[in-house]
VOVO-703931 format. One line per 5 residues: number of its first residue (from 1); for each residue x, y, z of N, C-alpha, C, O. Coordinates in Angstrom, 3 decimals. Each point is the difference from the previous one (the first is absolute). Layout:
// VOVO-703931
NUM	X,Y,Z,X,Y,Z,X,Y,Z,X,Y,Z ~ ...
This chain:
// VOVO-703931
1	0.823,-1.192,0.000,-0.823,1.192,0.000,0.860,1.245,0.000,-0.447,0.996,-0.569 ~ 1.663,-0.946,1.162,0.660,1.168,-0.126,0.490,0.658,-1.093,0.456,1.143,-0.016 ~ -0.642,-2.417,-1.512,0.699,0.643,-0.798,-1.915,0.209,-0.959,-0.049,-0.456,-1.143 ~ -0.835,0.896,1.532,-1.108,0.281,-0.478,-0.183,1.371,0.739,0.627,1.017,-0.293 ~ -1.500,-1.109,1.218,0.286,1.366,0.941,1.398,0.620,1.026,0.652,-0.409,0.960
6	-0.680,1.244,-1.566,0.977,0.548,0.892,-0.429,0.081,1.480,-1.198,0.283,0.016 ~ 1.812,-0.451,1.550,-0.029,0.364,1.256,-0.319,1.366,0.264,-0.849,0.176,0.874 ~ 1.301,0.761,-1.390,-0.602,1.419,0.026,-1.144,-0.002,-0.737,-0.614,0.881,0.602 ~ -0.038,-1.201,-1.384,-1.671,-0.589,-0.354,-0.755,-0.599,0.178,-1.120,0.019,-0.509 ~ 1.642,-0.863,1.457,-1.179,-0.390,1.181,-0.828,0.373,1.339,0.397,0.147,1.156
11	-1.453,-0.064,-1.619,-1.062,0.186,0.899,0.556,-0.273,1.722,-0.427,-1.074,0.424 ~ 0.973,1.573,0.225,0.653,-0.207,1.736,-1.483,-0.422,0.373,0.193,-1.205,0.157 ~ -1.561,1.394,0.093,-0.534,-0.274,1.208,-0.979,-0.601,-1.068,0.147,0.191,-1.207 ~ -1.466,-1.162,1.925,-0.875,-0.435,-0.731,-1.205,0.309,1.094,-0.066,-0.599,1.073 ~ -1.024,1.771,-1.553,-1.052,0.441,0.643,-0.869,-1.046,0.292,-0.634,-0.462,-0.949
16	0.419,-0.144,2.367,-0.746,-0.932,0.446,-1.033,0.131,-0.415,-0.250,-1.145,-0.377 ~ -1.228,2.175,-0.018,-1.428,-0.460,-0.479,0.589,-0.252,-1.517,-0.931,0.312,-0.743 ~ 2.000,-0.714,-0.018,0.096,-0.391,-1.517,0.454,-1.643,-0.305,0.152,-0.647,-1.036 ~ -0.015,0.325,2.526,0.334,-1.615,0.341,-1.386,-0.695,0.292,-0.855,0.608,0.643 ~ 0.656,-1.764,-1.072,-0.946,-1.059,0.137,0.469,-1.131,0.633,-0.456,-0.437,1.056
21	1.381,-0.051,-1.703,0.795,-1.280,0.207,1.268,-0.062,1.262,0.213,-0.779,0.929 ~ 0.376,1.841,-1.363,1.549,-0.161,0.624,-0.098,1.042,0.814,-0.953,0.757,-0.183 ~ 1.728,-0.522,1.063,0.420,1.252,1.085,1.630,0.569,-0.721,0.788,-0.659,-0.678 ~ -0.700,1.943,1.080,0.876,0.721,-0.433,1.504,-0.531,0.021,0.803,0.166,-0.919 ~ -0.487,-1.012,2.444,0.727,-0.876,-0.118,0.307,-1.272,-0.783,1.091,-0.558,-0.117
26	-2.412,0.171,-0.456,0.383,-1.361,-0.583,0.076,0.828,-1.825,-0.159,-0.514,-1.107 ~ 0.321,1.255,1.322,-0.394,0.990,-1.537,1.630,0.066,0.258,0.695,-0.570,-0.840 ~ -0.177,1.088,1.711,1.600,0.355,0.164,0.963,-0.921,-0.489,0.955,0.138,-0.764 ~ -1.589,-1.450,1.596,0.372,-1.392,-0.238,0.422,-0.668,-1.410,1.023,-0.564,-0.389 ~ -1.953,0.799,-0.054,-0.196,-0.449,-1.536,0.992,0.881,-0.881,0.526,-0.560,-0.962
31	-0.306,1.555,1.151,0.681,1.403,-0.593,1.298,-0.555,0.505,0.968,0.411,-0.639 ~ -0.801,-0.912,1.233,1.933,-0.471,0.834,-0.127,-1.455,-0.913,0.936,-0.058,-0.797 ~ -1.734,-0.974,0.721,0.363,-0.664,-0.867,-0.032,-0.430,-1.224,0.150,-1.107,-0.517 ~ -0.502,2.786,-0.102,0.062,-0.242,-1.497,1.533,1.047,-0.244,0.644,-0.149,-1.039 ~ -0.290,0.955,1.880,1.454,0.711,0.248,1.014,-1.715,-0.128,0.718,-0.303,-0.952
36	-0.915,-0.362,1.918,1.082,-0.966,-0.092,-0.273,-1.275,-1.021,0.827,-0.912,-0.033 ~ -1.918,0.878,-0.733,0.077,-1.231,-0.706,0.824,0.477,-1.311,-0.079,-0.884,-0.853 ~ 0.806,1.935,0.434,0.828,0.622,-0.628,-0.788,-0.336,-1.576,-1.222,-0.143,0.033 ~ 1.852,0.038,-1.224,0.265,-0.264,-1.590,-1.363,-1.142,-0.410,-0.969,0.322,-0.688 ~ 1.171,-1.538,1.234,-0.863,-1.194,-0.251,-0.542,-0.130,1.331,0.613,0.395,0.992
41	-1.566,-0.852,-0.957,-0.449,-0.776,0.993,-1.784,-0.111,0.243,-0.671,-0.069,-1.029 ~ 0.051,0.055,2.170,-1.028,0.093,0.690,-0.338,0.040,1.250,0.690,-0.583,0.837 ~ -2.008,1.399,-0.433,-0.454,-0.108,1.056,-1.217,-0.402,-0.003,-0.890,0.474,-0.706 ~ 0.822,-1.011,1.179,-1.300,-1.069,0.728,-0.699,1.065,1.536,0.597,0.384,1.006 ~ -2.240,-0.165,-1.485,-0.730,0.125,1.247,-0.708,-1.334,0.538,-0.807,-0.438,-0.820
46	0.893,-0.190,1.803,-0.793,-1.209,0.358,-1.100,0.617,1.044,0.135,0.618,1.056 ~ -1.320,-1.061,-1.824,-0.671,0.277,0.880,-0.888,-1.184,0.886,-0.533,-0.894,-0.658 ~ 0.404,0.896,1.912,-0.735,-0.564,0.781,-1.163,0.137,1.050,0.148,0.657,1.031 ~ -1.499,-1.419,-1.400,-0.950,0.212,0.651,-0.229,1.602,-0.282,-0.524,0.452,1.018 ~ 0.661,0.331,-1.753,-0.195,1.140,-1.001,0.868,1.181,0.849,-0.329,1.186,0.028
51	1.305,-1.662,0.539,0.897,0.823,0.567,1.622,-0.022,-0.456,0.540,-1.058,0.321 ~ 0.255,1.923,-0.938,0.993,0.047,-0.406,1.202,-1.061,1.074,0.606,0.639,0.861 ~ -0.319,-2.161,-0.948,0.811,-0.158,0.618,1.701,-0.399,-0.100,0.651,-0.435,0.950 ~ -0.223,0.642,-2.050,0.879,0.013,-0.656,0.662,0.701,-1.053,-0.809,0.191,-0.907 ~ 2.041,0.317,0.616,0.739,0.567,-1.293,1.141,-0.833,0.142,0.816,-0.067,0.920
56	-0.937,-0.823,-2.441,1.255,-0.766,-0.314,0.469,1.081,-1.360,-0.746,0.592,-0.780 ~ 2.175,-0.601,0.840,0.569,0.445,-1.157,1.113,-1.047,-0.610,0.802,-0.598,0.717 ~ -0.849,0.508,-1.677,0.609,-1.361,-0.565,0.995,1.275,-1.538,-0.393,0.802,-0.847 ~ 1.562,-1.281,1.242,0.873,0.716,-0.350,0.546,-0.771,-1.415,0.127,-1.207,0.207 ~ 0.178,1.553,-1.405,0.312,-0.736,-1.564,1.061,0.559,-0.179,0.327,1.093,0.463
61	0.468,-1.982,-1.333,1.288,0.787,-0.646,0.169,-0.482,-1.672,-0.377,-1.121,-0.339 ~ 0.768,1.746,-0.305,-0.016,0.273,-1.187,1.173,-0.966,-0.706,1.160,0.398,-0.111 ~ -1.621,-1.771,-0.372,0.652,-0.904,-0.461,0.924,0.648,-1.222,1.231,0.026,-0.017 ~ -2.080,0.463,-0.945,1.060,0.228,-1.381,0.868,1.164,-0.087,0.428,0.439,-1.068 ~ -0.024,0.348,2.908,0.809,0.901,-0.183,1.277,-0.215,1.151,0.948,0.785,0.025
């Protein structure tokens, strides 16, 4: 994600009545692990019993370089 938006173009706070799902923290959360899944990769939201209980990030590397 860092090389899409720049850090100085991101939104710092997330106004709680514009959340449904997530809290501002788990909004933060998600934002830190799309910073470290770098070039390739993914993040995974798991959700359980309709409550956010997991972020896996599963990290790829680029075979033909």
């Amino acid at each position: 994600m860092n090389d899409l938006v720049p850090k100085s173009a991101r939104q710092e706070s997330v106004p709680n009545d514009s959340l449904t799902f997530l809290n501002p923290q788990q909004v933060a959360r998600i934002d830190r692990a799309l910073d470290k899944v770098g070039q390739f990769g993914e993040v995974r939201l798991v959700v359980v019993k309709g409550r956010l209980r997991f972020i896996q990030i599963m990290h790829s590397e680029d075979v033909e370089s």
